[in-house]
PDB file of the backbone (N, CA, C, O) and the ligand in Angstrom, with CONECT records:
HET     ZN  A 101       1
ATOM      1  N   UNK A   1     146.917 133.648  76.686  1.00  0.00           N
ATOM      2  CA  UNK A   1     145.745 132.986  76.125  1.00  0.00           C
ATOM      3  C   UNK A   1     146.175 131.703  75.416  1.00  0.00           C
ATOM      4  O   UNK A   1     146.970 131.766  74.478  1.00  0.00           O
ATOM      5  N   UNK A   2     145.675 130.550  75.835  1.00  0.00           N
ATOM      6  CA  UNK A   2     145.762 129.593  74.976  1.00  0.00           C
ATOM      7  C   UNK A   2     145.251 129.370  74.172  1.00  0.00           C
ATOM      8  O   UNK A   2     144.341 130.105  73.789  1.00  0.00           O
ATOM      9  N   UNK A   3     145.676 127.965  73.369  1.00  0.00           N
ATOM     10  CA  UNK A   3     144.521 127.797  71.903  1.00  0.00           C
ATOM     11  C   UNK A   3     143.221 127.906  72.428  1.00  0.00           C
ATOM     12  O   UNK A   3     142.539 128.931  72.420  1.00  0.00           O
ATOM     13  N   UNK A   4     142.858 126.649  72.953  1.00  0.00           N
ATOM     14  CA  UNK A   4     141.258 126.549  73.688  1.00  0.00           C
ATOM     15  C   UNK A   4     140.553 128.045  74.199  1.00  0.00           C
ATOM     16  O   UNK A   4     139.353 128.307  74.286  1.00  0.00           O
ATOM     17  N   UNK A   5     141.443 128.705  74.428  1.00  0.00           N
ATOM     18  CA  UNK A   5     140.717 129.829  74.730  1.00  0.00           C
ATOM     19  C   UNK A   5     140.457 130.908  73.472  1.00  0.00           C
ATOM     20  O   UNK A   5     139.363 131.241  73.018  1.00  0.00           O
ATOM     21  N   UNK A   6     141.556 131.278  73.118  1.00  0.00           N
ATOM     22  CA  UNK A   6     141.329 131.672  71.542  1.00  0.00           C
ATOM     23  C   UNK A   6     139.978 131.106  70.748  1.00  0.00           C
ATOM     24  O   UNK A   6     138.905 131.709  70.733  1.00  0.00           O
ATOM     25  N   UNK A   7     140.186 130.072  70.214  1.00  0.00           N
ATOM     26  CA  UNK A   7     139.030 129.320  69.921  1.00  0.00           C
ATOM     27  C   UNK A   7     137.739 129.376  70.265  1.00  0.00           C
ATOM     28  O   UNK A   7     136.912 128.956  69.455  1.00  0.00           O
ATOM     29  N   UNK A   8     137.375 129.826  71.344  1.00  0.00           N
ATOM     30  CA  UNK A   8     136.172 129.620  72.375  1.00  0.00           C
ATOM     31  C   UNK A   8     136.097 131.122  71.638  1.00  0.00           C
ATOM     32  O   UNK A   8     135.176 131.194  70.825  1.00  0.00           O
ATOM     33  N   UNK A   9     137.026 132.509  71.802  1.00  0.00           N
ATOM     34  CA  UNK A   9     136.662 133.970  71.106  1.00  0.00           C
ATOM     35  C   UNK A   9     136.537 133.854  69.482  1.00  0.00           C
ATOM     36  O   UNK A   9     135.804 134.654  68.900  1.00  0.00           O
ATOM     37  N   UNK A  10     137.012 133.192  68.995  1.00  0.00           N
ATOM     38  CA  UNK A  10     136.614 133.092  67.382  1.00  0.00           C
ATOM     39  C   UNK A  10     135.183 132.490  67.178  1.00  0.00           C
ATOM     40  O   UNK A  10     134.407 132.807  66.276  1.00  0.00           O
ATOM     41  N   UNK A  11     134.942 131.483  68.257  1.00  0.00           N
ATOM     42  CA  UNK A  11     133.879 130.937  67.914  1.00  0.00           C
ATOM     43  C   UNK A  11     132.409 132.668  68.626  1.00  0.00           C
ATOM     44  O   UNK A  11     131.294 132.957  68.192  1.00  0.00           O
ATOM     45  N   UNK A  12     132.888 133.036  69.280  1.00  0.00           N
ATOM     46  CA  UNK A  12     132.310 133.961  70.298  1.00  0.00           C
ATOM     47  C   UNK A  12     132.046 135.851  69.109  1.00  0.00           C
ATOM     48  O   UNK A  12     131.529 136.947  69.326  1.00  0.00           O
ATOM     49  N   UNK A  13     132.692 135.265  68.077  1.00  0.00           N
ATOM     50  CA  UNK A  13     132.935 136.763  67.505  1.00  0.00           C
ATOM     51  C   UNK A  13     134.054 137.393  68.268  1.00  0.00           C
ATOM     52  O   UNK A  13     134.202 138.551  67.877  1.00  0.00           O
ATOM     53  N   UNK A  14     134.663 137.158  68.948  1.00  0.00           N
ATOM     54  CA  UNK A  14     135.690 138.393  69.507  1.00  0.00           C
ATOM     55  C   UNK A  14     136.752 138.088  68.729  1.00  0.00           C
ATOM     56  O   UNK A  14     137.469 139.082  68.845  1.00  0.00           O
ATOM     57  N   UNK A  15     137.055 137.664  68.326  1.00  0.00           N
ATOM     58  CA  UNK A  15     138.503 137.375  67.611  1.00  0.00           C
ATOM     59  C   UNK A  15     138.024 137.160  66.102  1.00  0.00           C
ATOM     60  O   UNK A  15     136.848 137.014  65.769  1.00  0.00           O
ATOM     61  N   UNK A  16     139.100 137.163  65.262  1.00  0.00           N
ATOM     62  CA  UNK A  16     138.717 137.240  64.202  1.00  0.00           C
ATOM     63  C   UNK A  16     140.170 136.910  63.288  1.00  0.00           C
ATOM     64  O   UNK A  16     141.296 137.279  63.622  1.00  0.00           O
ATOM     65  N   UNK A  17     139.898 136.289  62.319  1.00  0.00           N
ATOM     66  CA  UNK A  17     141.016 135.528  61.731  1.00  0.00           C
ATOM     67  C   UNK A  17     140.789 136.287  60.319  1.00  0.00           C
ATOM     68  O   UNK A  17     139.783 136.417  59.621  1.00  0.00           O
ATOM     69  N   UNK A  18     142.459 136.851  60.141  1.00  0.00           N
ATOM     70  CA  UNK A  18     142.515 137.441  59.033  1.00  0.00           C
ATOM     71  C   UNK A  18     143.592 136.972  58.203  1.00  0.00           C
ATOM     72  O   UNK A  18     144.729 136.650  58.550  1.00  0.00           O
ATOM     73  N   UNK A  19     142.894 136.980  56.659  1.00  0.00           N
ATOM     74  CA  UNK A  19     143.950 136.502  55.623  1.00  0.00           C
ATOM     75  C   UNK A  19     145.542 137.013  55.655  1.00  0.00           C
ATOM     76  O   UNK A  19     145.829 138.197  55.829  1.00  0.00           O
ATOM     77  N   UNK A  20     146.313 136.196  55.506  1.00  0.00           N
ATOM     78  CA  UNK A  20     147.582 136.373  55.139  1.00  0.00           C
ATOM     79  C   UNK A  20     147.766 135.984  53.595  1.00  0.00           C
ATOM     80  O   UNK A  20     147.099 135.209  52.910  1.00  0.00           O
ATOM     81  N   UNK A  21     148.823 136.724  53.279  1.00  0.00           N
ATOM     82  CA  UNK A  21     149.045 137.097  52.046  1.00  0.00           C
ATOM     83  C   UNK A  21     150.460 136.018  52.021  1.00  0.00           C
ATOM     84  O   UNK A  21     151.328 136.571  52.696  1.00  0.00           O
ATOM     85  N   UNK A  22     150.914 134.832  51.535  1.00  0.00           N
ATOM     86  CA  UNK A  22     151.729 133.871  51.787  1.00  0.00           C
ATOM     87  C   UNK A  22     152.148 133.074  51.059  1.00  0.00           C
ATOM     88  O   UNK A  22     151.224 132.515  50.469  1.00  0.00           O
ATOM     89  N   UNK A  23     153.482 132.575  50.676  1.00  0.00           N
ATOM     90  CA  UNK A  23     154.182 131.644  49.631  1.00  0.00           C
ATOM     91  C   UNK A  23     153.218 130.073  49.211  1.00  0.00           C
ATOM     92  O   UNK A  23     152.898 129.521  48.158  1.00  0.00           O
ATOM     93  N   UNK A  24     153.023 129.805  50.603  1.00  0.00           N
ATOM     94  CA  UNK A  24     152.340 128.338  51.433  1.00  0.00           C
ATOM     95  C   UNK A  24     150.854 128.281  51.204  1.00  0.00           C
ATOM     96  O   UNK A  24     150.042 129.011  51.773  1.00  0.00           O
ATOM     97  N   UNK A  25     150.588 127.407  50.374  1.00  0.00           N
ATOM     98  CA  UNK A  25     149.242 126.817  49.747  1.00  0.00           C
ATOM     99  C   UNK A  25     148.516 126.812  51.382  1.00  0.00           C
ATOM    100  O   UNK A  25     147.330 127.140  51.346  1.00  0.00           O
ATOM    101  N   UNK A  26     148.943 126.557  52.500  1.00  0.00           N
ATOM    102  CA  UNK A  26     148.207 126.708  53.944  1.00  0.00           C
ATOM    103  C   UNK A  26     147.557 128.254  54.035  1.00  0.00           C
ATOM    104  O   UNK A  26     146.392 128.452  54.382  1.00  0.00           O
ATOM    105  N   UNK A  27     148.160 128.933  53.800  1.00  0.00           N
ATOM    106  CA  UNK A  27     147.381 130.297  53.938  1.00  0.00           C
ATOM    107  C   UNK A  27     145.515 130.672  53.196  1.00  0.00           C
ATOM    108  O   UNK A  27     144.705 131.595  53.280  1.00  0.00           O
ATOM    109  N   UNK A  28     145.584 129.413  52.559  1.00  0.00           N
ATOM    110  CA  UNK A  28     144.298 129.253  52.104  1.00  0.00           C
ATOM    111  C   UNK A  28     143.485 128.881  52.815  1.00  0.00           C
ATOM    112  O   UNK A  28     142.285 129.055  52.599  1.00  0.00           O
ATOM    113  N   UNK A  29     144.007 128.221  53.934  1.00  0.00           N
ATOM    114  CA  UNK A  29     143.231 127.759  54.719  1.00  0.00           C
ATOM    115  C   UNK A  29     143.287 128.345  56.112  1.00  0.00           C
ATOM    116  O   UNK A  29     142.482 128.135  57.019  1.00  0.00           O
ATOM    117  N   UNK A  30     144.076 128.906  56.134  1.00  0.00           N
ATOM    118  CA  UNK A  30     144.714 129.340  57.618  1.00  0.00           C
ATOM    119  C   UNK A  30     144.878 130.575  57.519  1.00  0.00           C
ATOM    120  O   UNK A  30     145.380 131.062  56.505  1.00  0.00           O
ATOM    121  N   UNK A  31     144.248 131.750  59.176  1.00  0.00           N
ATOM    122  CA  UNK A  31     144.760 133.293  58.989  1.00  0.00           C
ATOM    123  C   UNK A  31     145.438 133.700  60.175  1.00  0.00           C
ATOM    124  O   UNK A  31     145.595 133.095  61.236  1.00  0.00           O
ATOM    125  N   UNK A  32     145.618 134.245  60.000  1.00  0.00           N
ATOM    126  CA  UNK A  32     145.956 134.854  61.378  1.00  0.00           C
ATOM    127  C   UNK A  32     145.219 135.516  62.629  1.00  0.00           C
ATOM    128  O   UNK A  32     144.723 136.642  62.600  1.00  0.00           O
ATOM    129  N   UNK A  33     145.217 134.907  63.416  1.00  0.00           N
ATOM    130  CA  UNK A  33     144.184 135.739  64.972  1.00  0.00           C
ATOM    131  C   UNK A  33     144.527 136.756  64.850  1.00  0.00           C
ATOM    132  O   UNK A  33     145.715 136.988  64.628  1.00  0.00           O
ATOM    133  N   UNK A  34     143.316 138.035  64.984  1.00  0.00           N
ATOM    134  CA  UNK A  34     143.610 139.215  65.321  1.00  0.00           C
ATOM    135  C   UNK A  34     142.421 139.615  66.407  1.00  0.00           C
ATOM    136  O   UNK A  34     141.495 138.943  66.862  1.00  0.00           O
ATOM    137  N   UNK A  35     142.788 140.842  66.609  1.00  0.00           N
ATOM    138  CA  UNK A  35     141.657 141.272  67.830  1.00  0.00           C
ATOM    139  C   UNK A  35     141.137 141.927  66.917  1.00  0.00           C
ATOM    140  O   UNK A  35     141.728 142.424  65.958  1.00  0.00           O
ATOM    141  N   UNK A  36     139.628 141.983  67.232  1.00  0.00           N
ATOM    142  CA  UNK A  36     139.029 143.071  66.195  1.00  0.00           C
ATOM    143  C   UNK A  36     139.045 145.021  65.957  1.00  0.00           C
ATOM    144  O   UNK A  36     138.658 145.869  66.761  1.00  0.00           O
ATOM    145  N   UNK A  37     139.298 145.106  65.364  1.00  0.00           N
ATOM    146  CA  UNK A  37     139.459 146.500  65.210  1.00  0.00           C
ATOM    147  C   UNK A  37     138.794 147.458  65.367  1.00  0.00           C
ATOM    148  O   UNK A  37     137.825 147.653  64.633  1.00  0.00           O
ATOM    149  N   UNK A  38     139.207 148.530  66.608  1.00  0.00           N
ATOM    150  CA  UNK A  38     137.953 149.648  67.254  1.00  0.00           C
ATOM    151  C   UNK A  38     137.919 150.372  66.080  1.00  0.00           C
ATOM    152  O   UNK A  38     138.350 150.387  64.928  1.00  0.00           O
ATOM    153  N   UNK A  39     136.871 151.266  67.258  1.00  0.00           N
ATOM    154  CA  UNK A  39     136.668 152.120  66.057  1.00  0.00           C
ATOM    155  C   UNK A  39     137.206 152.964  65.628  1.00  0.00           C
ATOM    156  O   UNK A  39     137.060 153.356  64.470  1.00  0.00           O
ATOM    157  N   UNK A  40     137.933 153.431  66.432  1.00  0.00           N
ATOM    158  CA  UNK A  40     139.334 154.477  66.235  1.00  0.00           C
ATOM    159  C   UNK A  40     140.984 153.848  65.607  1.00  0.00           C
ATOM    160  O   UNK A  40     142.016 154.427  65.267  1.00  0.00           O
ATOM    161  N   UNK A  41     140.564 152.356  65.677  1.00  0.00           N
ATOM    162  CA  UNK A  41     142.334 152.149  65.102  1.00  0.00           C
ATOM    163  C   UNK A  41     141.745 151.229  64.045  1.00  0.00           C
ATOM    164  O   UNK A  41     140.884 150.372  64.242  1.00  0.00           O
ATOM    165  N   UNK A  42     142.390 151.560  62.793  1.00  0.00           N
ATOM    166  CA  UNK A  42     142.201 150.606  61.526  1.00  0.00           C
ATOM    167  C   UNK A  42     142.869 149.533  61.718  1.00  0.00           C
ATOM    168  O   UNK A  42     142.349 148.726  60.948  1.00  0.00           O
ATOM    169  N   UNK A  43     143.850 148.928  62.365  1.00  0.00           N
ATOM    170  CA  UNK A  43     144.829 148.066  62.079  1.00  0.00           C
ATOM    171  C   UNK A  43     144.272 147.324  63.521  1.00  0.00           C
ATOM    172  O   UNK A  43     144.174 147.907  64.600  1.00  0.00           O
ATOM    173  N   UNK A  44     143.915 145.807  63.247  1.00  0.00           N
ATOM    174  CA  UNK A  44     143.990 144.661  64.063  1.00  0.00           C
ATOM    175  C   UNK A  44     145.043 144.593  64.791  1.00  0.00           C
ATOM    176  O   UNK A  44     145.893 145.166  64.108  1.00  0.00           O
ATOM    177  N   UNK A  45     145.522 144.261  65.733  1.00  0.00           N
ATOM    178  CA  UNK A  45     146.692 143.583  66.917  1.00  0.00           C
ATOM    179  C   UNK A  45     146.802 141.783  66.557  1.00  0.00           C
ATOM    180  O   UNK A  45     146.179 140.879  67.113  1.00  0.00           O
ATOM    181  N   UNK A  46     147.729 141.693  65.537  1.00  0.00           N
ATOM    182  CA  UNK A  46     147.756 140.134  65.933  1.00  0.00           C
ATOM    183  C   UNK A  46     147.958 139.187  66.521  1.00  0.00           C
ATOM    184  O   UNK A  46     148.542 139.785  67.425  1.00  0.00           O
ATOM    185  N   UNK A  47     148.001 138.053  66.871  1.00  0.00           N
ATOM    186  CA  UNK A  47     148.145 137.234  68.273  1.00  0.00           C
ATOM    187  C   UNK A  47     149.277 136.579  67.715  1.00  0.00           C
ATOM    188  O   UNK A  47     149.655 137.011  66.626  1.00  0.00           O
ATOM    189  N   UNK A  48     149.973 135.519  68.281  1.00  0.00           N
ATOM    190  CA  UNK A  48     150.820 135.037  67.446  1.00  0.00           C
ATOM    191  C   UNK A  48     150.417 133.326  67.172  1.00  0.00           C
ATOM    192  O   UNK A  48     151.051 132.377  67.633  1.00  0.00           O
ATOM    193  N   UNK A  49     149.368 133.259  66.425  1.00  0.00           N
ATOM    194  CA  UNK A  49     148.528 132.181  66.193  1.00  0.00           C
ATOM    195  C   UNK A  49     147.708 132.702  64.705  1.00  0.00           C
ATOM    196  O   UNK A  49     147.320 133.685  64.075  1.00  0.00           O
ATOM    197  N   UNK A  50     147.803 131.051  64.717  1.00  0.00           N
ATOM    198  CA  UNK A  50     146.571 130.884  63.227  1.00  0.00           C
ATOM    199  C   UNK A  50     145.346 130.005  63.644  1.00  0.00           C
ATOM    200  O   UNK A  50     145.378 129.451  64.743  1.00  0.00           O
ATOM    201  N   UNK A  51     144.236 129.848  62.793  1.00  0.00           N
ATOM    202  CA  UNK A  51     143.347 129.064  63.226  1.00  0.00           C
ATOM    203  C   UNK A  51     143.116 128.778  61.794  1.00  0.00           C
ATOM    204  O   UNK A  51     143.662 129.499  60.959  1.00  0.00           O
ATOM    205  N   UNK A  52     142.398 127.845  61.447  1.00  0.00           N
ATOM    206  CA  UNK A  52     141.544 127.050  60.707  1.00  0.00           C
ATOM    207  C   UNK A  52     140.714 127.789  60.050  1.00  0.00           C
ATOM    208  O   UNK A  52     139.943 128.241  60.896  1.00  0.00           O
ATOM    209  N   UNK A  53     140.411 128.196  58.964  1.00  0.00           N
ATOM    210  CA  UNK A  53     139.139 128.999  58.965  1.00  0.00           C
ATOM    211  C   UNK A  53     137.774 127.867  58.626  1.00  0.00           C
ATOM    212  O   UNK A  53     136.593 128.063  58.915  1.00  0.00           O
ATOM    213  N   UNK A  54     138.196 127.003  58.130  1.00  0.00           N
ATOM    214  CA  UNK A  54     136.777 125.743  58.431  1.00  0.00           C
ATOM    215  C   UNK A  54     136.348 125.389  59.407  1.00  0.00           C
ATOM    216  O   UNK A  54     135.128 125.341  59.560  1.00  0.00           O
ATOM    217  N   UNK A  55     137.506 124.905  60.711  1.00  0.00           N
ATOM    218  CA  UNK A  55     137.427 124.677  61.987  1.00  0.00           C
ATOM    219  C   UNK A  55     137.395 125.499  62.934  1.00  0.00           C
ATOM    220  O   UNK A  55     136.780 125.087  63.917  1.00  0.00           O
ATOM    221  N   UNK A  56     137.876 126.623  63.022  1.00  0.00           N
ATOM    222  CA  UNK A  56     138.280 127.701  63.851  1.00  0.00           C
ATOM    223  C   UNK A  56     139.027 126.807  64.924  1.00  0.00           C
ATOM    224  O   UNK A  56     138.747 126.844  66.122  1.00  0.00           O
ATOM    225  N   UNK A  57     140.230 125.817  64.247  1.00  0.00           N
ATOM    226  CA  UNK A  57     141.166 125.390  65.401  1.00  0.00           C
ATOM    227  C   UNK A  57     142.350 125.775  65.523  1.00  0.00           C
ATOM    228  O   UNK A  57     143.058 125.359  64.606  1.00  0.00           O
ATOM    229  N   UNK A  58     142.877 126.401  66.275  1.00  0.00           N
ATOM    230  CA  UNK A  58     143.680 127.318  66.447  1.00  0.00           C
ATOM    231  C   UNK A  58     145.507 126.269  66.778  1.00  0.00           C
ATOM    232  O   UNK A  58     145.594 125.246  67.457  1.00  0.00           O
ATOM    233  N   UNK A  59     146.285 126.740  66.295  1.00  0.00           N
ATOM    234  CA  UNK A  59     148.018 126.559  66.696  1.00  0.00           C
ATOM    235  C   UNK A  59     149.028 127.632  66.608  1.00  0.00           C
ATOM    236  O   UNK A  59     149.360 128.241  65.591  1.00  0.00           O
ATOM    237  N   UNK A  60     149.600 127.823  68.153  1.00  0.00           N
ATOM    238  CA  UNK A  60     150.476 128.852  68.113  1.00  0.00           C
ATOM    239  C   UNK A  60     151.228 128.764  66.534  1.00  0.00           C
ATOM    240  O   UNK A  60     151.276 127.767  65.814  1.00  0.00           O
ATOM    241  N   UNK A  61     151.866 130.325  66.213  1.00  0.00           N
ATOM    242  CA  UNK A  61     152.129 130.197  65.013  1.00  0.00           C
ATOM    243  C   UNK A  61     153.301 131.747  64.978  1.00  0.00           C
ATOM    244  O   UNK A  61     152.825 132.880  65.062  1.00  0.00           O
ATOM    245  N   UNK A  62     154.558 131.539  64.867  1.00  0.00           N
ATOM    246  CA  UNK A  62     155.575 132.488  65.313  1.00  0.00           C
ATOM    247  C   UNK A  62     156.262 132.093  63.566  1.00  0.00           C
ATOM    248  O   UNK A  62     156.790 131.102  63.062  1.00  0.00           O
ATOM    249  N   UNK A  63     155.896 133.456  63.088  1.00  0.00           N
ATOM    250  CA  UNK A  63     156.956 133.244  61.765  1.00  0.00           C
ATOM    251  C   UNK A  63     158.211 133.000  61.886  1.00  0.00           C
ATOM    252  O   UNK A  63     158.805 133.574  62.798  1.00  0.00           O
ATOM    253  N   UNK A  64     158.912 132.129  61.043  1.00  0.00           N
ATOM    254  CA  UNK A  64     160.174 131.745  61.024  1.00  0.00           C
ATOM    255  C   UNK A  64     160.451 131.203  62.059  1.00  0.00           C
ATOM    256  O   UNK A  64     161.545 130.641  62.101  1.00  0.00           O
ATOM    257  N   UNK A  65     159.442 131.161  63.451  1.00  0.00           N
ATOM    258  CA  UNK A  65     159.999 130.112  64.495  1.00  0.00           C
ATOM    259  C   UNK A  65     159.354 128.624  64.047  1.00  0.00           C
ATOM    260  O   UNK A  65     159.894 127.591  63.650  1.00  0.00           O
ATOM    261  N   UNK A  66     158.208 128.923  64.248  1.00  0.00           N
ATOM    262  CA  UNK A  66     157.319 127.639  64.352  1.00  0.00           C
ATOM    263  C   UNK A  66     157.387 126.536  62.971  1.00  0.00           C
ATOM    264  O   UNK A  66     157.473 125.315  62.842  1.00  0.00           O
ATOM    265  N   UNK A  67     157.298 127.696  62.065  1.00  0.00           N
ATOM    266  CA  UNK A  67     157.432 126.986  60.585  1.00  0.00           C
ATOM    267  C   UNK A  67     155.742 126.452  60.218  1.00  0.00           C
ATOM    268  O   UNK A  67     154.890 126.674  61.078  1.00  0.00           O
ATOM    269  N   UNK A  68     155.412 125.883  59.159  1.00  0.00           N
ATOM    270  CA  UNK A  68     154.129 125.637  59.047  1.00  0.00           C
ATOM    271  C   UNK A  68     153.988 123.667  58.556  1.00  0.00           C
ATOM    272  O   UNK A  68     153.169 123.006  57.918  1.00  0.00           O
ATOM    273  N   UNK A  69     154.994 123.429  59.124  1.00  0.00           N
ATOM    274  CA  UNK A  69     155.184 122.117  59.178  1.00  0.00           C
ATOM    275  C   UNK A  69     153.268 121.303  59.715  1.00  0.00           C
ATOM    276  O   UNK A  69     152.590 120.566  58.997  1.00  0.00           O
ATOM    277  N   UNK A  70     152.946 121.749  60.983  1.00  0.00           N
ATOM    278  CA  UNK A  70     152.066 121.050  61.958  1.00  0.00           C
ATOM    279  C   UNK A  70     150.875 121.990  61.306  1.00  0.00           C
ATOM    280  O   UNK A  70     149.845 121.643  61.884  1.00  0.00           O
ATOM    281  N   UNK A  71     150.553 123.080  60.305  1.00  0.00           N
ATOM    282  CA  UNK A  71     149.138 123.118  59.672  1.00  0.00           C
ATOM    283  C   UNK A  71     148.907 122.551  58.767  1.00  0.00           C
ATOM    284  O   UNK A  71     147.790 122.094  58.524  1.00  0.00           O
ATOM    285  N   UNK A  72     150.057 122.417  57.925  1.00  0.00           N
ATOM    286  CA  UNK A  72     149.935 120.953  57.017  1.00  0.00           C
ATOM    287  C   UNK A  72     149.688 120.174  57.166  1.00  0.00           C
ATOM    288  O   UNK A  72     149.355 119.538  56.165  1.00  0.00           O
ATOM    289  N   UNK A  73     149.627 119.646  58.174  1.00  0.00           N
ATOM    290  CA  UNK A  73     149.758 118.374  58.651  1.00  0.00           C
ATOM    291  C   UNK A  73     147.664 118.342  59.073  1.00  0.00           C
ATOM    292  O   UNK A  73     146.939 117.351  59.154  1.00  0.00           O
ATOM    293  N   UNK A  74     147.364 119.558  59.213  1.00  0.00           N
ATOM    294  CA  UNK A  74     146.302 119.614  59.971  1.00  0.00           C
ATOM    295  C   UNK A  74     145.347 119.268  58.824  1.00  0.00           C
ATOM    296  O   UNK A  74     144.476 118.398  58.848  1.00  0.00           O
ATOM    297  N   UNK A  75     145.680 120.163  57.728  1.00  0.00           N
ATOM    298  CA  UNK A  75     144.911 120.320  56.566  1.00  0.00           C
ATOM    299  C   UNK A  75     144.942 118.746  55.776  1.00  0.00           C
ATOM    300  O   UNK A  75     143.995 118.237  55.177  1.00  0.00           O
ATOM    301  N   UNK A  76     146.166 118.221  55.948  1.00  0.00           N
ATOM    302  CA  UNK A  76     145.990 116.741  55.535  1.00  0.00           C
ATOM    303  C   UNK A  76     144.953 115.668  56.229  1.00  0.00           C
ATOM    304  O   UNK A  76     144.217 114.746  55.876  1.00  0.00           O
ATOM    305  N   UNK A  77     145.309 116.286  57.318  1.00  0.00           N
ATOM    306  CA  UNK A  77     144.676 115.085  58.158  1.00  0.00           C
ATOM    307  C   UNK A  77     143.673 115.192  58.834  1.00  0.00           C
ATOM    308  O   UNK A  77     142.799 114.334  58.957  1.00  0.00           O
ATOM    309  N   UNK A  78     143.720 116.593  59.492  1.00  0.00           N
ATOM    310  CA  UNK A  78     142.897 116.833  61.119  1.00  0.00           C
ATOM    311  C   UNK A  78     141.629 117.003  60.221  1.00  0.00           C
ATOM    312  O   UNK A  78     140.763 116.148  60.402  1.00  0.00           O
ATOM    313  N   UNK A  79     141.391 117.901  59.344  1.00  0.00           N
ATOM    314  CA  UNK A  79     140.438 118.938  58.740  1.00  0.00           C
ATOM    315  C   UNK A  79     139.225 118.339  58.412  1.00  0.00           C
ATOM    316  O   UNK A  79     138.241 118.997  58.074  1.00  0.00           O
ATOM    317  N   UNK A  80     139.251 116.658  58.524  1.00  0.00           N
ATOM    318  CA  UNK A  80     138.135 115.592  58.105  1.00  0.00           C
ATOM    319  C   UNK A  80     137.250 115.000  59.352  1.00  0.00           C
ATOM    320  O   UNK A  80     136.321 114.198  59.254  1.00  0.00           O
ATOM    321  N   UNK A  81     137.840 115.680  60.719  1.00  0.00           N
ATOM    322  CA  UNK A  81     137.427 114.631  61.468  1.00  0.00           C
ATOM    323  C   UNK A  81     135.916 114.881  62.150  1.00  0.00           C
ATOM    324  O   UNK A  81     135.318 115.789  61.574  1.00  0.00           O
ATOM    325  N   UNK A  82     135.269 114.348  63.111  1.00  0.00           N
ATOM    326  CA  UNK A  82     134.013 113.988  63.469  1.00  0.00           C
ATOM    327  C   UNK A  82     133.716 115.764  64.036  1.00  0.00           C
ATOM    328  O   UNK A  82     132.912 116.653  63.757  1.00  0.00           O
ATOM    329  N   UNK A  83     134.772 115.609  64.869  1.00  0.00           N
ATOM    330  CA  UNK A  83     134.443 117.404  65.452  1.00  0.00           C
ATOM    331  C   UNK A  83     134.035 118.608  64.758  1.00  0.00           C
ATOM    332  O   UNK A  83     133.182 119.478  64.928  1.00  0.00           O
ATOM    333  N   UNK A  84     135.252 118.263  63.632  1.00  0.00           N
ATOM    334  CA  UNK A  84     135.342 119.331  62.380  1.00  0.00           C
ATOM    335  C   UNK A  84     133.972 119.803  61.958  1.00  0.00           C
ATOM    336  O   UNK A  84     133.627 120.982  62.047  1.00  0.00           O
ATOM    337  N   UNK A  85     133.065 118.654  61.408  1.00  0.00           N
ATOM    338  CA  UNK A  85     131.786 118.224  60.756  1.00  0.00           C
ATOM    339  C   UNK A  85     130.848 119.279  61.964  1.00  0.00           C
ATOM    340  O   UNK A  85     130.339 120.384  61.781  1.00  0.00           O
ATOM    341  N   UNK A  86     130.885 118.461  63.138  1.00  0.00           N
ATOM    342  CA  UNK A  86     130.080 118.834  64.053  1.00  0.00           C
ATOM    343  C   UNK A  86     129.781 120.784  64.228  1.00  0.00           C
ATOM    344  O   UNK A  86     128.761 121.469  64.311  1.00  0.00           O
ATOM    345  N   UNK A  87     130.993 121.038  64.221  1.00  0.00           N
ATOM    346  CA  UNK A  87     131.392 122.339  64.697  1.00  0.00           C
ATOM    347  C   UNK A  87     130.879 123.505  63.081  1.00  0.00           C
ATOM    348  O   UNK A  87     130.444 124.654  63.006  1.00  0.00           O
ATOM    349  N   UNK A  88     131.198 122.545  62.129  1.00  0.00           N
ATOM    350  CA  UNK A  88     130.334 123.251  60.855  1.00  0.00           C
ATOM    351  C   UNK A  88     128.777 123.375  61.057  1.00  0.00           C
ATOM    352  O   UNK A  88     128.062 124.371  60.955  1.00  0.00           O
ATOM    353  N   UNK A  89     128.502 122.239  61.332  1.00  0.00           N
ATOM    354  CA  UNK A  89     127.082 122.378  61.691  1.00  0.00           C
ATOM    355  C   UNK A  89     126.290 123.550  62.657  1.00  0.00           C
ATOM    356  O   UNK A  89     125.279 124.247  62.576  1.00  0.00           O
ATOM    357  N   UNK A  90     127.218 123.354  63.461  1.00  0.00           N
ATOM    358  CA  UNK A  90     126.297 124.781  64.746  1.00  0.00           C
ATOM    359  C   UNK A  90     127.033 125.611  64.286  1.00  0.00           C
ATOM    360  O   UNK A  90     127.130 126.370  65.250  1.00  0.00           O
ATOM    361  N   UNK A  91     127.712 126.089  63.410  1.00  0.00           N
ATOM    362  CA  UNK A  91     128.033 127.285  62.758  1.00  0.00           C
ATOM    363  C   UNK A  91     127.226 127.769  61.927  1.00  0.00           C
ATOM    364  O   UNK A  91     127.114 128.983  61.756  1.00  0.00           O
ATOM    365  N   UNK A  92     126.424 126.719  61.176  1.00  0.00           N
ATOM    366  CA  UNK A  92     125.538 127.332  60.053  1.00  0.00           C
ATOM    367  C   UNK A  92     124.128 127.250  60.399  1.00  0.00           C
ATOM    368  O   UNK A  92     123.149 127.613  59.747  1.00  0.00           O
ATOM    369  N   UNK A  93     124.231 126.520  61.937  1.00  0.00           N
ATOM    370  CA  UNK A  93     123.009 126.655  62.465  1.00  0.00           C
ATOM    371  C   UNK A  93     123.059 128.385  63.048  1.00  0.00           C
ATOM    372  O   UNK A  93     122.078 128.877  63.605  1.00  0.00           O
TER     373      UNK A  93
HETATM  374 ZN    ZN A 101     140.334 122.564  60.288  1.00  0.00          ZN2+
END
């Protein structure tokens, strides 16, 4: 599954982004993809990705591989842009 596709299930309800508990002021903003949880298993399956929780924009995300260099970067920069706005909107529509 790629981002774009991920994304398309968060936006869809199937996926679902859950808090991490984390050193990194990003975790405020960022959770972790999980699949949602039946009804028989308490515990989510996580993906190895985070998304946005303002944007629901998703970047692979491998602890200790990836590092959180490029959500920082997102939260600085990306988190303002025209899409961002847009995508709030038909959310609260
Ligand atoms: Zn964002």
């Amino acid at each position: 599954m790629n981002t774009a596709q991920v994304k398309k299930s968060l936006e869809a309800g199937e996926l679902c982004i859950i808090k991490k508990c984390g050193k990194s002021s990003i975790w405020n903003t960022f959770g972790i993809v999980a699949e949602k949880a039946g009804a028989e298993s308490s515990a989510s399956k996580q993906l190895p990705m985070v998304a946005c929780r303002q944007c629901l924009k998703c970047f692979k995300y491998i602890s200790h591989t990836t590092g959180t260099t490029h959500l920082a970067r997102h939260v600085e920069q990306g988190c303002s842009n025209e899409s961002c706005k847009q995508l709030k909107l038909s959310v609260a529509n």
